[in-house]
Structure formats: structure tokens, C-alpha cells
N, C-alpha and C positions, 0 to 999 in steps of 0.2 A: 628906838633908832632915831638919828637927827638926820635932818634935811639932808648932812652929806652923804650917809651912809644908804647903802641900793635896799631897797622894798625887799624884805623877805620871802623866803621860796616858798610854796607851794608842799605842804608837807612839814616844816619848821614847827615850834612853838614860839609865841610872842607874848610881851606883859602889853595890853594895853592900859598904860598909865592912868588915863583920864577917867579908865570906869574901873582899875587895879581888877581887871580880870586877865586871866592866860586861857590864850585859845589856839590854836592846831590852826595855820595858816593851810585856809580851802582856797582859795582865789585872788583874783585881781579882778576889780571892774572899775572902770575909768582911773581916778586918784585914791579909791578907796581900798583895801584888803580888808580881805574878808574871815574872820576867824570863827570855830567853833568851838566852844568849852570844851573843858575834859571832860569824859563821858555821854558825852553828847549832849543836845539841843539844839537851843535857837541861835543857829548863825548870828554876827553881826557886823557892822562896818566900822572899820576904823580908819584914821589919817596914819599913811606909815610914821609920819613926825611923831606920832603919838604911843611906837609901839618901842619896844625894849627886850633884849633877846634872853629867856630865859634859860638858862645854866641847867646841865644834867640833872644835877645834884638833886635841882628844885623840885623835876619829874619824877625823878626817884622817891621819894621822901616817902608819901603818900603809899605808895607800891609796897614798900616798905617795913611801915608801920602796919600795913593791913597782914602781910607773910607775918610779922611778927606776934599778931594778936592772935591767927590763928595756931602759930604753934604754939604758946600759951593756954590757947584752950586744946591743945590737942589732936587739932581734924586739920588736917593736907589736903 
């Protein structure tokens, strides 16, 4: 997202560019948001300048590929 564009919500998915991670907008504290990986862990801070909104598509992928390997092997 660039400086014009409003800080993402709370709940959203974001690419932070500078460290090419996507994490689950948790927060706001001062000028920073705050994001958590997929799957969980360690929170982290990001500039909103720095972050980029990631596309269904992207979330999905992942989902995906995993449904698809298990019905390859067989087990639902």
C-alpha cells in the first residue's frame, strides 16, 4: 500500500514487501501494523507504505495444493 492508500483493516491479509512476508493484519499501534504469518507465530511491525494487498487467489493456492495431495493419497 502507498502513502495514499488508508492502512489496512484489522482481519485483511498484507505482502510486507521489505521482509516479502504475508501476514493477517492484528493491529494498529502508533504508525505501525501489525501482522501475523500464516499459521501462526511471531507477530511483527510493519510501515503501512510498506505493505501490498494480497489477492485471493494467493491465499488460496496453498489450501489447495494441500486438498489436492491428500486426495492423491487417498485420506479426506
Amino acid at each position: 500500500m502507498n502513502a495514499e492508500e488508508s492502512v489496512p483493516e484489522v482481519g485483511t491479509w498484507a505482502r510486507d514487501v521489505s521482509r516479502d512476508k504475508v501476514g493477517c493484519v492484528m493491529g494498529h499501534v502508533g504508525s505501525h501494523v501489525q501482522l501475523r504469518p500464516r499459521g501462526g507465530g511471531q507477530d511483527w511491525d510493519a510501515a503501512p507504505a510498506d505493505l501490498e494487498p494480497v489477492p485471493a487467489s494467493e491465499l488460496l493456492r496453498p489450501r489447495v495444493a494441500e486438498a489436492n495431495a491428500r486426495s492423491r493419497k487417498g485420506s479426506r
